[in-house]
N, C-alpha and C positions, 0 to 999 in steps of 0.2 A: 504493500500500500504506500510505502513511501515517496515512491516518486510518481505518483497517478497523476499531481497535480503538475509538478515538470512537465511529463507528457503531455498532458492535454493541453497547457497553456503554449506548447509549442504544436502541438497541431493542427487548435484552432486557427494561429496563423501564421503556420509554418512557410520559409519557402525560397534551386541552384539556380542562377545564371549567372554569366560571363558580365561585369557590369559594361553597360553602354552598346550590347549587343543584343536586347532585346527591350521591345518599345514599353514606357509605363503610362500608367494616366496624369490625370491632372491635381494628383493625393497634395493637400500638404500638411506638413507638418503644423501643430498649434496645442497650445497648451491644454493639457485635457486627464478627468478623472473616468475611469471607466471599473464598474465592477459587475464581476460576474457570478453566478453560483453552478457549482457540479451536481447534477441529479444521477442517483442508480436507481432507475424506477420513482416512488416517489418520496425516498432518501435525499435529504438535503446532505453530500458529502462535505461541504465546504465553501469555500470563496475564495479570488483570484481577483484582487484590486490592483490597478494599473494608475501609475501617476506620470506623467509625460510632463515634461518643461523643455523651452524650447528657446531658443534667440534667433531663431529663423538658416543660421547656420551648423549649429549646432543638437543635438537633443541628449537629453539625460532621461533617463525614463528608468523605473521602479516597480517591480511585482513581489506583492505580500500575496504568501500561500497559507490559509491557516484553514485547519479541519473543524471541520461541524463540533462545536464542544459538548454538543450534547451525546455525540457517539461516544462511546466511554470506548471502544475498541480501538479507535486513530488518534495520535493526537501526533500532528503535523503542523510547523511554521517553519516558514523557511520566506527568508527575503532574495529577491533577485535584481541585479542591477547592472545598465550597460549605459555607455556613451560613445556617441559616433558622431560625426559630419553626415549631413543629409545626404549630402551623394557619395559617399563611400560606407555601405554598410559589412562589406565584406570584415571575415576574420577581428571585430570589434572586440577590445576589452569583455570580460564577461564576471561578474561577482556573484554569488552566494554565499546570503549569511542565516547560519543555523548554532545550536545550541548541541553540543557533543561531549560527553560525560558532565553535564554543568557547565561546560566554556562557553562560551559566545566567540566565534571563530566566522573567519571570513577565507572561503577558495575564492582565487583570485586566477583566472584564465585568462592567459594571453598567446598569441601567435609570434615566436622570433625565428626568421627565416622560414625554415621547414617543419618546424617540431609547433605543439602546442606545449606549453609550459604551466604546471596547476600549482601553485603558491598556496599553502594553507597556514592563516596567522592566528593569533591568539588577538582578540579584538580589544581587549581589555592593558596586553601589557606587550603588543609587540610584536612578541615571540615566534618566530616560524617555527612549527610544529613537522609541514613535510614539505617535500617538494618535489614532484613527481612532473615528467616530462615523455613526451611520444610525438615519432614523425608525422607527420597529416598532412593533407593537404587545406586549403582555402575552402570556409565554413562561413556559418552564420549561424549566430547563437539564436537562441530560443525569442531574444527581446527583439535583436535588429530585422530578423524574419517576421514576427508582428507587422511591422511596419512594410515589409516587402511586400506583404502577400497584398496591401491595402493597396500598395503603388501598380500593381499586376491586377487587379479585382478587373474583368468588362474587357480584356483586350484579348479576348481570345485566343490565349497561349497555351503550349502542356511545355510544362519544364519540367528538371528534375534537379531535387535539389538538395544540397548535404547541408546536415543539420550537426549542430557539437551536442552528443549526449556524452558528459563527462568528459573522459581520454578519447572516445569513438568519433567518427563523421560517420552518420546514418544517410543515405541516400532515400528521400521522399518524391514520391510523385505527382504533381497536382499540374490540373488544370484549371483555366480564370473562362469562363462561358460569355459569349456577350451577351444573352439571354436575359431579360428581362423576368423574376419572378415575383411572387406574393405569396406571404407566408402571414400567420396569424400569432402575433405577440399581442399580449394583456384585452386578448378578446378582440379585438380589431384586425385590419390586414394592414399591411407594412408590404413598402413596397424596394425587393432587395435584390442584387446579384451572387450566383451560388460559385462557393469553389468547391470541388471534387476531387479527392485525390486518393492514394493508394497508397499504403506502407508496407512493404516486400517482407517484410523481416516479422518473429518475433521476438522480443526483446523482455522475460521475464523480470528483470530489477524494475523493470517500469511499467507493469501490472498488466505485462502481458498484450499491448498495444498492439493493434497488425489490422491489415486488412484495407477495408475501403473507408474512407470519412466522408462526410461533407458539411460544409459550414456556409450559410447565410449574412451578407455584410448589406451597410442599408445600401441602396443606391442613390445614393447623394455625394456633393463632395467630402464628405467627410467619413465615407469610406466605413463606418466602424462596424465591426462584427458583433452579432446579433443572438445567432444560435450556433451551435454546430454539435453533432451527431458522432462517436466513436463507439468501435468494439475493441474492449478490456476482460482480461480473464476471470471479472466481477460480471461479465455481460456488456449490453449497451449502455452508454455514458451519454447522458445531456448535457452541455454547456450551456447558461443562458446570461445575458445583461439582464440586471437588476436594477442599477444605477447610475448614471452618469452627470457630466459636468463640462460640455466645451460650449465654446459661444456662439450665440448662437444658431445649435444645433437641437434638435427634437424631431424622433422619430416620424418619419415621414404621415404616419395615418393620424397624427396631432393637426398638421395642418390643414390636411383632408377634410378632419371633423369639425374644425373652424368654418370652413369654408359650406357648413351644411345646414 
């Protein structure tokens, strides 16, 4: 169970290309709170809050993972953090911070030349605890691919694309549809574009992920992901938005119902 939440907050928007060899949209970057909650059936697993800050060249962006406190069987937090330049998301810094015999410790991932490099510190006094390295190629972490899949949403591509789980590069497969859909959030329809994709592999440290996904993002400019759909060795997984926070922005069937 402990990494379901890794997994899915990189699936929902997960995603390889060559940068500048294939076309994006009109996404931009802007300051913004989004959160989300994990469903097994109708188990509330948890939540996966996103904080984004932004100076228009720059982004710094934040995911808190913490499980349902009422499930007495998980108890998961984990913080996730990366920064990049808007148009270079490639191979980005990558942190996590979690709590390990009592410590509050920080892995810290980075790419030097060929290797990735995992840095794990003692947050409180310092201390490098380990430091562990492996050759790779050129990835995209869990956060900078968030933002990828939104710059790819409606332009009709299938890429494939390697994702950093831990030391690994996992190869995913998705496709962006130009395809106009509507899907029904909080009773209403919402009007959104779908990504599709495929995960070749299974991968049990991380609850068993594999198979086919697909996730729904709004169809506006602001790109942001709504729903999406996973098979886990728990079964099928819901993702959903609960909350949000950009300027703005309100789901499309808000204005709809203005307008009626």
């Amino acid at each position: 169970m402990k990494r379901i939440f890794l997994i899915l907050s990189m699936a929902i928007f997960v995603f390889y290309l060559v940068e500048g060899k294939i076309s994006k949209n009109d996404f931009k970057f802007e300051n913004e709170y989004l959160e989300y909650h994990a469903f097994w059936g109708f188990i509330n697993l948890g939540s996966i809050k996103i904080w984004t800050k932004t100076d228009g060249e720059y982004v710094k962006s934040r995911f808190q993972m913490d499980s349902n406190p009422w499930l007495f069987f998980i108890s998961i937090h984990y913080g996730f953090e990366s920064e990049f330049k808007v148009d270079s998301l490639l191979d980005s810094k990558f942190l996590i911070y979690e709590t390990k015999k009592g410590r509050k410790v920080v892995t810290i991932f980075e790419r030097k030349d060929d290797k990735i490099i995992a840095t794990q510190k003692d947050i409180k006094t310092g201390e490098v605890i380990e430091v562990l390295e492996k050759n790779t190629r050129s990835f995209y972490n869990g956060i900078a691919a968030f933002y990828l899949t939104r710059q790819l949403l409606g332009t009709g591509q299938e890429v494939t694309i390697p994702i950093l789980i831990q030391l690994d590069v996992k190869d995913v497969k998705v496709t962006f549809p130009t395809e106009n859909a509507n899907i029904k959030f909080s009773n209403l329809n919402v009007k959104v574009k779908k990504v599709v994709g495929f995960i070749p592999f299974i991968t049990e440290e991380i609850a068993g992920v594999t198979g086919d996904f697909i996730a729904y993002y709004s169809d506006d400019p602001a790109k942001i992901p709504i729903r999406a759909y996973f098979k886990t060795s728990l079964g099928n997984v819901k993702v959903e938005l609960v909350k949000w926070d950009r300027k703005n922005w309100e789901p499309s069937w808000i204005a709809d119902k203005n307008k009626n």
